[in-house]
N, C-alpha and C positions, 0 to 999 in steps of 0.2 A: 414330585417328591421321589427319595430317592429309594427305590424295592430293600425291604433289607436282606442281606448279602444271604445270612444265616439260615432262610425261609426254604424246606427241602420242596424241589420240584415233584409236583401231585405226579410226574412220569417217570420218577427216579428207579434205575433198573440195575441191576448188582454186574451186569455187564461190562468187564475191562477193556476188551478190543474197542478200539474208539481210533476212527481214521478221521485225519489233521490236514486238511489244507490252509494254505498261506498262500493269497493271492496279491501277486506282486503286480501295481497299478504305476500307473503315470496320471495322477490325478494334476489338473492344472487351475491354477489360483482364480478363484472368483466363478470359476465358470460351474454353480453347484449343477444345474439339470443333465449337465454333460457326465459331471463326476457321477451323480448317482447311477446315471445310465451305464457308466463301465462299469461302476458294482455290481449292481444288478444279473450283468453277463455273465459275470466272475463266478457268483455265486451259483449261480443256474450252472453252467460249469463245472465247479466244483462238485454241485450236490451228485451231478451227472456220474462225477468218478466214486462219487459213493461218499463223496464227507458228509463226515456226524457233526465235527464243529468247523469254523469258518472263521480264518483270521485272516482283517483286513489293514492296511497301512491306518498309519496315526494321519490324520485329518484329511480323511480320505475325500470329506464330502465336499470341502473346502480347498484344496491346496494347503501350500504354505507357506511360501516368499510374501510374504502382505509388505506394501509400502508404510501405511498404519494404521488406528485402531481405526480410522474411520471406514476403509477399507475391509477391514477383518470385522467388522461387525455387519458388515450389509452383506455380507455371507455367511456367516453363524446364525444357530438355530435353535430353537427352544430343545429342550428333551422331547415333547408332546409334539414336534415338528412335523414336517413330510419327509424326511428322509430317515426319522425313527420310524414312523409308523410305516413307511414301506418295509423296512427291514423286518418289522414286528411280523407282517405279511411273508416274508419270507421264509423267516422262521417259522412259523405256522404249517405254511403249505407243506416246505421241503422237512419237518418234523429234525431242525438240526438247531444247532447254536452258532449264534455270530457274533464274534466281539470284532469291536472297530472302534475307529477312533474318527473321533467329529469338533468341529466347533461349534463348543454349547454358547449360546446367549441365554446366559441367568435370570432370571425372576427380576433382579436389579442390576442390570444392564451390563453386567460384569462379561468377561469373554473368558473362556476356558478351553485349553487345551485339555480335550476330554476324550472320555473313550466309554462306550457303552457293552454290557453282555448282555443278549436275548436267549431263549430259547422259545420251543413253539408254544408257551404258557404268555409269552409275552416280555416286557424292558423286566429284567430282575435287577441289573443295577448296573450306575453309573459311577465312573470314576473322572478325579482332575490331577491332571500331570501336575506334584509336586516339586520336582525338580526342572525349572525353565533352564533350555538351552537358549545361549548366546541371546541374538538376537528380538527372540521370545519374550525377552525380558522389557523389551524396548518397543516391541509393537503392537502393544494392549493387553496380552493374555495375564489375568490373576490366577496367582498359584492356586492348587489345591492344597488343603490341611488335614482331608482324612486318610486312614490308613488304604491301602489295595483292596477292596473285596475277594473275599475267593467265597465263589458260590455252588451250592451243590446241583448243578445239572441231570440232565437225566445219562449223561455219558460220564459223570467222574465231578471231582471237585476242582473248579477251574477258577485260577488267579489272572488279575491283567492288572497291567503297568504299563507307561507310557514311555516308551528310546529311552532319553537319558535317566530315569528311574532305576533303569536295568543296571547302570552302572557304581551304585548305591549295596554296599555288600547287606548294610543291616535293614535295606527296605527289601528287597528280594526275602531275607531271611525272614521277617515279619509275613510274609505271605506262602510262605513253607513251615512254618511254627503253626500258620493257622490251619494246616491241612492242604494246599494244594498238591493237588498233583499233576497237571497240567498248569502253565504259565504261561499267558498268552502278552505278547508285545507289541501292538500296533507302534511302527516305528517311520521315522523316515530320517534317514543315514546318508550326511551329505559324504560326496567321493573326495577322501581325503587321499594325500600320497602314500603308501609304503612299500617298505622293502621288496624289490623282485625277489617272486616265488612267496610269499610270506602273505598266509591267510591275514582276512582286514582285522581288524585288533576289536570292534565290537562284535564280531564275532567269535574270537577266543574270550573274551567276557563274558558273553550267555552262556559259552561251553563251561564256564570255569560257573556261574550262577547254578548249572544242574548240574554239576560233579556234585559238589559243595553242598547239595540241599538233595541230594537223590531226587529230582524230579524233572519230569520233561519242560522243557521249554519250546513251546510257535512262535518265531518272529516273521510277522508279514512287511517285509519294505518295500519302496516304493521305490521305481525308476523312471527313467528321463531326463529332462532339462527343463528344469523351472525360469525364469527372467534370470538365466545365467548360472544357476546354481545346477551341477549335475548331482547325479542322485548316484549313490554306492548299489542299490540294487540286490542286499546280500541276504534275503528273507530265508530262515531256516529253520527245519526241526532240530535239534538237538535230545538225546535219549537222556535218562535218569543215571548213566556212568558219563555223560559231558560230551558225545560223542553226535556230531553229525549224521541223521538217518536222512539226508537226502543230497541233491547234488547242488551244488552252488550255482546258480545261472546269474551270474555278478552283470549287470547292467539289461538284462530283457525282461521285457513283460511276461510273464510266466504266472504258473501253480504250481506250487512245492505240493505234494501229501505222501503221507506216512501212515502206515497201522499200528496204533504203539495199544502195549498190553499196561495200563494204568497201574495196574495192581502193584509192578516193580515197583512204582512211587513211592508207595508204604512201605516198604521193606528201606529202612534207613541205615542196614549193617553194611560194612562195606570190609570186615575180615570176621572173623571167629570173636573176637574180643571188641571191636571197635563200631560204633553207629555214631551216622555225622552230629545225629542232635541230641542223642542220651549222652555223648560224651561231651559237650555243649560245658563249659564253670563259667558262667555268666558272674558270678561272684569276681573273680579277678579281671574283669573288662569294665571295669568302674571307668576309667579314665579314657572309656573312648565314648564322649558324651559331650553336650554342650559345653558344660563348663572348660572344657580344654579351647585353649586359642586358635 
């Protein structure tokens, strides 16, 4: 069952400072005891340099290139799994939060492109990538239908969505309407080509998600070479004016982290006169909704 999002953590502490790693893996398809074991590291790592929260690539524990579903289901995992409850264990010990993304095996055999948030109280809740990419669509994963959780932590109010989610203006904004202020993106970003000199383009996307919504956004991606697919590599914090606080390390396994002061999240003015969402006339956006073609 799925924690509800809304449930305040019994360790919730009015403390802004809240340091952010994104740990950038090479997770490889099917092989789950391996993948867990590089998390594991990661986070142990991580906690080393001092993170409070802990963002991991989207199907971290899984890979992703699956040939099909049959494939992608003999590596997908219940929520009640061993690779929750290690992480549960983590959270615990290391008293922090870790959202990641996994493949859940549903109650009724369904596979989900998923992603979970813990803290040291235990699974607070689960989310299902809504929006399938490409492929995704064709090698078993069933969409998700509910909204992002954004859950109150003992470090700050924290939203997760899954890569292509991110590129969706009004599902991001649904998850900033509901109070986040950190955004976490377990993602995995294949290497497309662009322009020499010219940052990768989902990353001027998350920048343009936290201008737009004054809030921080973590994206943890994933590198290496999957059965042929390379990986973009491009995990980053981004601050509450849209702005990169760390350095790009585009294709290495790495840890991004950042000390970001939450509090700027709530502040939604961005001149004397102007705030991104009390200025918001949802009245004249009627026509941007299903019923348009």
């Amino acid at each position: 069952m799925t924690p509800t999002p809304s449930q305040p953590s019994p360790a919730r502490t009015e403390a802004s400072a809240v340091t952010v790693a994104c740990c950038q893996l090479a997770p490889q398809v099917g092989r789950v005891p391996e993948n867990r074991k590089q998390i594991r590291e990661a986070v142990l790592s991580a906690a080393d340099r001092g993170a409070n929260v802990v963002v991991l690539p989207e199907l971290a524990n899984s890979g992703y290139v699956f040939d099909d579903l049959e494939e992608l289901r003999s590596a997908a995992e219940p929520v009640d799994g061993e690779t929750i409850r290690e992480w549960e264990a983590l959270a615990s010990r290391l008293r922090l939060v870790i959202v990641s993304g996994f493949a859940e095996l549903g109650t009724d055999g369904q596979v989900h492109n998923a992603s979970v948030l813990i803290d040291e109280t235990g699974l607070r809740a689960v989310y299902r990538k809504a929006h399938l990419w490409n492929a995704e669509k064709t090698r078993g994963f069933t969409p998700g239908a509910a909204p992002p959780p954004v859950v109150d932590t003992p470090y700050g109010r924290i939203g997760m969505m899954i890569c292509y989610d991110l590129e969706f203006p009004e599902w991001v904004r649904r998850a900033a309407l509901e109070g986040a202020e950190l955004l976490c993106g377990p993602v995995n970003w294949p290497l497309y080509p662009r322009p020499e000199g010219e940052r990768p383009g989902e990353i001027v996307r998350v920048q343009a998600d936290a201008s737009v919504n004054r809030m921080f956004v973590a994206v943890a991606d994933r590198t290496g070479v999957e059965r042929g697919q390379d990986w973009l590599g491009g995990s980053v914090i981004v601050d509450a004016d849209g702005y990169p606080v760390t350095a790009l390390c585009l294709g290495e396994a790495t840890i991004v982290t950042a000390t970001l002061d939450l509090a700027e999240a709530r502040d939604k003015s961005i001149s004397e006169l102007n705030d991104v969402h009390a200025d918001r006339r949802p009245g004249l956006y009627a026509g941007v909704g299903p019923e348009q073609p």
